[in-house]
C-alpha positions as CSV (number, residue, x, y, z in Angstrom):
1,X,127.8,148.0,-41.2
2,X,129.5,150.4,-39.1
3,X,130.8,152.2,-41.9
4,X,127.4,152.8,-43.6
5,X,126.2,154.2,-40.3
6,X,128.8,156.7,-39.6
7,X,127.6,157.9,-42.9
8,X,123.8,157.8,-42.2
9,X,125.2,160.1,-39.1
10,X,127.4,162.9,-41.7
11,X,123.9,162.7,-44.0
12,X,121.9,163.2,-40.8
13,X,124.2,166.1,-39.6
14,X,123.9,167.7,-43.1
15,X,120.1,167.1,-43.0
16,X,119.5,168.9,-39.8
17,X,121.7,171.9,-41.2
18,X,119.5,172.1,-44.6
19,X,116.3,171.4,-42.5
20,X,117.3,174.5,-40.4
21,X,118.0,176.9,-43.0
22,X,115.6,175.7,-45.8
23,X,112.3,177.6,-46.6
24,X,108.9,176.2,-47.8
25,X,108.4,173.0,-50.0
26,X,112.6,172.7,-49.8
27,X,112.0,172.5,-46.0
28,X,109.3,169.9,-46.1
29,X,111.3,167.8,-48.1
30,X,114.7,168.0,-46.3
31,X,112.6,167.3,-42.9
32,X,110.9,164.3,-44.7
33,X,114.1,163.0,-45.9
34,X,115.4,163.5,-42.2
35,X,112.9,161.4,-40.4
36,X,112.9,158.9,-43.0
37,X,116.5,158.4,-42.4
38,X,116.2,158.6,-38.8
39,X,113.7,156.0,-38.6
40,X,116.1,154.0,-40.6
41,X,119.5,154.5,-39.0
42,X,117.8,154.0,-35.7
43,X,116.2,150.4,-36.2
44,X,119.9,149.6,-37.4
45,X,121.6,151.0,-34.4
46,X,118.8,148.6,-32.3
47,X,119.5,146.1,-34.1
48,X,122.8,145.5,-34.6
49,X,124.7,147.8,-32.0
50,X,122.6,147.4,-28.9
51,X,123.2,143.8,-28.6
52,X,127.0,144.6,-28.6
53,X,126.2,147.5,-26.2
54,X,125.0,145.4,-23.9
55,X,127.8,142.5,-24.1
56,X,130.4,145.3,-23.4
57,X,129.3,148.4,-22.0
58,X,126.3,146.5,-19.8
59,X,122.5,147.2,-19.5
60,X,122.4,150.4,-18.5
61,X,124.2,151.9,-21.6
62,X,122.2,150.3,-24.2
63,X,119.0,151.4,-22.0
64,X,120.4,155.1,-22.3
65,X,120.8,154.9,-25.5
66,X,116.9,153.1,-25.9
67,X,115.9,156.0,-24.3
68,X,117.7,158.7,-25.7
69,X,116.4,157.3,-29.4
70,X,112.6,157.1,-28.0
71,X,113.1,161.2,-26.7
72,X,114.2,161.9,-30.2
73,X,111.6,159.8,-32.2
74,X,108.9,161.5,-30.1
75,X,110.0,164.9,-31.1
76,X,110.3,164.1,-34.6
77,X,106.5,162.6,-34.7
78,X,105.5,166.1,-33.1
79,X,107.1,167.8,-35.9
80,X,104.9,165.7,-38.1
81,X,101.9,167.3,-37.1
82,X,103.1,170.6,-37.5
83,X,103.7,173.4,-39.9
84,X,107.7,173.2,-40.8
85,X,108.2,176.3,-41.3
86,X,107.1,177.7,-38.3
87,X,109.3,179.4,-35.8
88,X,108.2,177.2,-33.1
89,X,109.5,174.0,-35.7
90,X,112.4,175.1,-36.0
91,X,113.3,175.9,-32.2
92,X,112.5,172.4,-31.0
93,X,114.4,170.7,-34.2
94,X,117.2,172.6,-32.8
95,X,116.6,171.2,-29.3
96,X,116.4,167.4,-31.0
97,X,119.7,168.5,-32.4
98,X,121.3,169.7,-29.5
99,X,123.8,168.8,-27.2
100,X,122.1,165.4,-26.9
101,X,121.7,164.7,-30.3
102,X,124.3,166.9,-31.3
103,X,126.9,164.8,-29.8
104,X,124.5,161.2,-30.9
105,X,125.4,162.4,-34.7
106,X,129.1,164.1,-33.7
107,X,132.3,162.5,-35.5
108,X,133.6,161.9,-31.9
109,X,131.1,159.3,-30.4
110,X,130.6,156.7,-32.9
111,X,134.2,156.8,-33.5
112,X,135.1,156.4,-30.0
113,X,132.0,153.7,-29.4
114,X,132.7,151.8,-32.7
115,X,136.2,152.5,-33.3
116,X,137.4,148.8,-32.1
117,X,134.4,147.0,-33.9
118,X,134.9,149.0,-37.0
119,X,137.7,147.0,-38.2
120,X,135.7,143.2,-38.0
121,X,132.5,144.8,-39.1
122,X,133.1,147.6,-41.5
C-alpha cells in the first residue's frame, strides 16, 4: 500500500507541474485529473496511515496532518468554481503546492514517515 502511494505522490507532483504550465481544455483536464487523485490518495492516507500515525507519532501528528489535508481539500473545491485558466488560479494552486504541500508530496517525507513500514506493507 505504501508503495502505490508514494506513487500517487510522483503523479501528484507531475500533475501540479502540467496543471501549472498547461493552457485551456489541456488545463481543465490536468486539474480534473488532479483533484480526482487527490481526493483519492487522501481517503487512503485517512484510512490506512492515520491509524498508524496515531499509534506511533501520537494524536497531535495525525491531527496535523487531518488538518493540513482539510486546508488543501478546501482550496481545491475553490478552484472548482473557478475559471482554470485564470491568473488568480494559478497563483493559489501554487500556494496549495507550496512549501506545505510541496513538502506533503516531496520524495523526503513519505520516505522518512513510511520508510520503516514500507518493508511489511509495500
Amino acid at each position: 500500500m505504501v508503495r502505490v502511494l508514494l506513487e500517487q505522490h510522483a503523479r501528484i507532483r507531475g500533475l501540479f507541474a502540467e496543471v501549472k504550465n498547461a493552457q485551456g481544455e489541456q488545463k481543465r483536464n490536468r486539474f480534473d485529473e488532479l483533484r480526482a487523485l487527490l481526493a483519492v490518495h487522501e481517503t487512503a492516507e485517512e484510512l490506512v496511515l492515520r491509524p498508524i500515525a496515531k499509534k506511533t507519532a501520537g494524536d497531535a501528528e495525525a491531527e496535523a496532518r487531518n488538518y493540513e489535508e482539510e486546508e488543501a481539500n478546501q482550496v481545491l473545491a475553490e478552484h472548482e468554481k473557478m475559471d482554470v485558466n485564470s491568473t488568480d488560479v494559478a497563483s493559489r494552486l501554487c500556494g496549495c503546492a507550496g512549501p506545505g504541500r510541496a513538502w506533503a508530496f516531496s520524495e523526503a517525507r513519505p520516505r522518512e514517515r513510511w520508510g520503516t513500514r514500507r518493508s511489511s506493507r509495500s
